[in-house]
N, C-alpha and C positions, 0 to 999 in steps of 0.2 A: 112711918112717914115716907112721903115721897119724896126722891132723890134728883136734883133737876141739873142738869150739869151746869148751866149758868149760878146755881146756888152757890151762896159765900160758903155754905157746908162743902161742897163737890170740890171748889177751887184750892179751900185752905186743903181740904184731903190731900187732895192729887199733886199737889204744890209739893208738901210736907214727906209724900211719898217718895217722890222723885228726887228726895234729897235736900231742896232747896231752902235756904236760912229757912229760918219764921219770921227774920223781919221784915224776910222780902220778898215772900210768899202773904203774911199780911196786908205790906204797903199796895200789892197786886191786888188782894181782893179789893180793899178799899176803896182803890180807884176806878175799879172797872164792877163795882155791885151797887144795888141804889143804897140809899145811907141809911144807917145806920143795918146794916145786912150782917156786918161782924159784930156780933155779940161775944160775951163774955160764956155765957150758956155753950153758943157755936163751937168754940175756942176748944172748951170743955171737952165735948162731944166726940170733936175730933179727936184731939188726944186720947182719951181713954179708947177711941176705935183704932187709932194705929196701937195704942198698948197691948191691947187684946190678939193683935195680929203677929208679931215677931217683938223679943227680945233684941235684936238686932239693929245697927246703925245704918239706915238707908243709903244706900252707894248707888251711885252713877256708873252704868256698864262703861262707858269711854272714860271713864277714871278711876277704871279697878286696877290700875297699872302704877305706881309713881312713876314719875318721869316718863309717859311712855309720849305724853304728849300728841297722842294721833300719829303717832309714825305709821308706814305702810308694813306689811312683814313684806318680803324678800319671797318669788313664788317661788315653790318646791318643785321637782318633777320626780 
């Protein structure tokens, strides 16, 4: 199958990827794919292709820190 980055497949991925809930990585495709584009099949899909790829809970590099909140570091010399 071809891959179209405007696909509800491509969105929910990359959404899902990057960390972002599912319910708001969902509500995103929904409103911005034509209807009925999120299937249940789709859903699927994706899932078992982020499964296959890491064991791991997708993290955000600017929130690999608690608390670090975007602070600057302090430059070295």
């Amino acid at each position: 199958d071809k891959i179209a980055a405007h696909s509800a497949y491509y969105k929910m991925l990359c959404g899902l990827l990057l960390g972002y809930k599912e319910k708001n990585v969902k509500s995103y495709v929904v409103n911005t794919s034509p209807p009925n584009s999120l299937t249940p099949a789709v859903s699927a899909r994706v899932a078992a292709d982020i499964k296959r790829l890491s064991k791991k809970k997708p993290r955000l590099p600017w929130n690999s820190k608690s608390g670090s909140r975007g602070k600057r570091r302090k430059a070295t010399r």
